[in-house]
N, C-alpha and C positions, 0 to 999 in steps of 0.2 A: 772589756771591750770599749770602742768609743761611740761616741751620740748615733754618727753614721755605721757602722758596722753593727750597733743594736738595732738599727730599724732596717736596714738591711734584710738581717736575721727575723726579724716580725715578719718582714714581708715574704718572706720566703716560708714560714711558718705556717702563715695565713693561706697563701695560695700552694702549696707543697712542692710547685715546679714553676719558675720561673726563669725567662731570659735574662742573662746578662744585661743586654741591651735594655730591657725595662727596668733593672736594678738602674744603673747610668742613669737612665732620666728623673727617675725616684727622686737620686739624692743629687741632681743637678752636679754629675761629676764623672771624670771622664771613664770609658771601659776598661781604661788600665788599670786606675786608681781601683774599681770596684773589683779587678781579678785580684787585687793585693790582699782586699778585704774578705774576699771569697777563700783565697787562699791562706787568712788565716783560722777564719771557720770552718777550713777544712782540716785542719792540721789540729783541730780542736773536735774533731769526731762528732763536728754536728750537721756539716751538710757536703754534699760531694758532689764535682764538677761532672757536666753530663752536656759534653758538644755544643756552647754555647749556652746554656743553661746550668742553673742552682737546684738542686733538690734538698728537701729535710730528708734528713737518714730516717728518722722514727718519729711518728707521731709521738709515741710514747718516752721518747727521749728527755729527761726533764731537765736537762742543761736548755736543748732547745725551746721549751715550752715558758721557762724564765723571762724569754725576749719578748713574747707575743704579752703587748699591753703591760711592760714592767713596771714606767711609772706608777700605773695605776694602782699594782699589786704593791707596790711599795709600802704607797699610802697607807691600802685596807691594811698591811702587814704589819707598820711603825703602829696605828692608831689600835688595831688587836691587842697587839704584844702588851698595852698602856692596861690590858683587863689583869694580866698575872704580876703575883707580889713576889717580893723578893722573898728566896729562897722555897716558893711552890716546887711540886712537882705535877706536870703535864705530860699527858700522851699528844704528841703529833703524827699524824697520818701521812700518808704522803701527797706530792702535785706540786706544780710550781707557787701556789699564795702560801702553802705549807712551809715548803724552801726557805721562804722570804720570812714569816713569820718567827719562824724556828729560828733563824738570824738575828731577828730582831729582839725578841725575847733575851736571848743571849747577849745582845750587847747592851741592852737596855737593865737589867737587872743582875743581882747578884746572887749566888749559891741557888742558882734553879737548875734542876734535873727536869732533864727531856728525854720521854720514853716515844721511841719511832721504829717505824718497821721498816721505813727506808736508808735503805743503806745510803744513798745521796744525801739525804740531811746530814746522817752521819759523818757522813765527810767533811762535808762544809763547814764544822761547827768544831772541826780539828781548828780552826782559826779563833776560836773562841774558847782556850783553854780551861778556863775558872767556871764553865759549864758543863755538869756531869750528864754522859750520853749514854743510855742503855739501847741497845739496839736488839731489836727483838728475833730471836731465829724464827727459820723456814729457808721456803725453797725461794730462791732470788728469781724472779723475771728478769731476764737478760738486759733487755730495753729501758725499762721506768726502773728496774730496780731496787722493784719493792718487794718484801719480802712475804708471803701467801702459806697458806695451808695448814695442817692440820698444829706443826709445830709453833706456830704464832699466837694461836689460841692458847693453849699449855700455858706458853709463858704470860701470855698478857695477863691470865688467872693467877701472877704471881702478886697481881698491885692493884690498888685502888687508889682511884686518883679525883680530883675534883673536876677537871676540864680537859677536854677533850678534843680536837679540836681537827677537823677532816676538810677535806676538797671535793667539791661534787663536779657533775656532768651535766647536770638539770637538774631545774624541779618545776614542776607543774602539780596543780593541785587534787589532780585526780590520783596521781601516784606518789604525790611526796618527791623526796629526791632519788637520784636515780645515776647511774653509773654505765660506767664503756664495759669492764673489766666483771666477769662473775667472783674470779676467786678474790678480787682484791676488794669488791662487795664485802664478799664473805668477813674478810680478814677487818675491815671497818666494823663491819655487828658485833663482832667478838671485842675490838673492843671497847666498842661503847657500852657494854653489858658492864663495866669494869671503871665508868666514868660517871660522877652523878652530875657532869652536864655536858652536853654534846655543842656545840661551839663549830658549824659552817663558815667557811672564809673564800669567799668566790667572788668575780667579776659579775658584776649584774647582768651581762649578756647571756650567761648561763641560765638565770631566771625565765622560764616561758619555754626553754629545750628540754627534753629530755634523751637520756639514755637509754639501752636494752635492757637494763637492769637494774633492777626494784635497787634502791641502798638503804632509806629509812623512812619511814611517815613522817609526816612533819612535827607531829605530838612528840615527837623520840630527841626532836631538837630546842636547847632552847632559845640561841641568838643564831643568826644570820649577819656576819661583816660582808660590807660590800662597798659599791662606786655610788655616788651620789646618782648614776644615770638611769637606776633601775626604772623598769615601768610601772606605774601604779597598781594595776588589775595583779601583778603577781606581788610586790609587796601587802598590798593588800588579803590575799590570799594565805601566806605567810602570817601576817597579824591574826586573820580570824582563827587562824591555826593555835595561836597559842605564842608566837614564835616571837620575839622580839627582833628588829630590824634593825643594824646602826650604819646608817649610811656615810662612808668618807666623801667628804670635799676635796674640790684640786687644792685646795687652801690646806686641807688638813683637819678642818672640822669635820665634828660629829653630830649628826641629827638620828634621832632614835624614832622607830615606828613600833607603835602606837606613842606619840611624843610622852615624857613623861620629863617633867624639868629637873629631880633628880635625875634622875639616868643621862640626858642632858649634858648638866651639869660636872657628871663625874667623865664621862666619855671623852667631853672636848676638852675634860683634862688632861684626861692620859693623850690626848691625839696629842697637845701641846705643850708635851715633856720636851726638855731639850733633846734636837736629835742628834743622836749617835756619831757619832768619830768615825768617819770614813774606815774602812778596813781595805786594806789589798789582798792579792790572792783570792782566796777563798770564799771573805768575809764581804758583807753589802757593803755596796759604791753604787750610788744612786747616780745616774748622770742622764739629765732629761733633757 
């Protein structure tokens, strides 16, 4: 997509129905040009025209959820990836910083296997051939596309892996973090039972919300990726928890909560690996 047809898509994300007409003024451009653009996100099954108005098809749609704040997910995603070594084996969860992650890893490293219940990753990472995909059965959610129930447990007990690495809904400190979804809750516990570290990768806006549903204590986890913007009472929260913090810059660095100068150290190295070769199709194109 391009600069303007991504914030297009955010915006239409954000607000779930909007006019044409306040698209146009958005991006200082005229209502034709914007039905061209409308009409290629529509043709791409993520938002469908409604008499003068954009709608998102699904909240749960995770092509669409890519667009909402992608630079930012980039970042936490490129400077993540910098924690796994060449030739690991990882479980990925699903959600759009997941998406990005799972990309990035993959272009960023060699001989790493990535275990995921979403079939969306899977796909995406068809563009990333020299990275091995196990994709874990169940019943597929139509919408997000992730894969739930009793069959995903089964297999996730086929491996043991070092990291882990999921998307939340919220977290606040009374519940820890917390999710939209029960079964796809479920499907995250099972397999962090199967992970000796559990590895969050979220927008800091998320910090301070929560979900209908319980997903982990904060004990369960041990880093938090995220945007430099977080608020301090819930990082902080987070820290006393146990939890380590690494916060991305728009730059790309990494600041770690409770600082620690190793940690530091090694963080705002991997954020300042050279980055990745553009990919078409499938693969990350970052265009801010």
């Amino acid at each position: 997509m391009s600069i303007r047809q991504t914030a297009v898509l955010e915006a239409i994300v954000s607000a779930g129905r909007i006019a044409v007409t306040g698209l146009a003024q958005l991006t200082d451009v005229s209502a034709v040009t914007i039905r061209k653009d409308l009409d290629e996100l529509e043709s791409r099954g993520l938002i469908r025209r409604e008499r003068g108005y954009a709608v998102l098809v699904s909240a749960d749609d995770p092509a669409g959820r890519l667009a909402y704040h992608y630079a930012d997910k980039v970042r936490i995603a490129r400077a993540a990836a910098g924690s796994v070594r060449d030739g690991e084996t990882v479980m990925v969860e699903a959600g759009s910083c997941c998406t990005l992650l799972a990309e990035q890893i993959a272009a960023q490293h060699s001989g790493t296997t990535i275990i995921t219940n979403s079939a969306f990753i899977a796909e995406r990472l068809r563009a990333f051939p020299s990275t091995r995909v196990i994709l874990l059965g169940g019943e597929q959610q139509a919408d997000s596309r992730v894969m739930v129930g009793p069959m995903v447990e089964l297999c996730a007990g086929q491996f043991l892996v070092d990291q882990l690495f999921i998307g939340t809904d919220g977290f606040v400190s009374a519940h820890g973090f917390t999710g939209r979804d029960y079964m796809r809750a479920t499907a995250v516990r099972a397999l962090a039972e199967r992970a000796e570290r559990v590895v969050v990768i979220t927008e800091s806006e998320k910090l301070g919300a929560h979900g209908p549903v319980p997903l982990l204590e904060a004990s369960a986890v041990s880093t938090v990726w995220t945007d430099s913007a977080g608020d301090l009472t819930h990082l902080t929260a987070l820290t006393d928890a146990g939890v380590r913090v690494a916060a991305v810059s728009a730059d790309g660095s990494v600041t770690t909560h409770p600082t620690d100068a190793v940690g530091d150290a090694a963080a705002t190295g991997a954020a300042r690996q050279p980055a990745p070769a553009s990919h078409t199709g499938t693969g990350v194109r970052e265009e801010e």
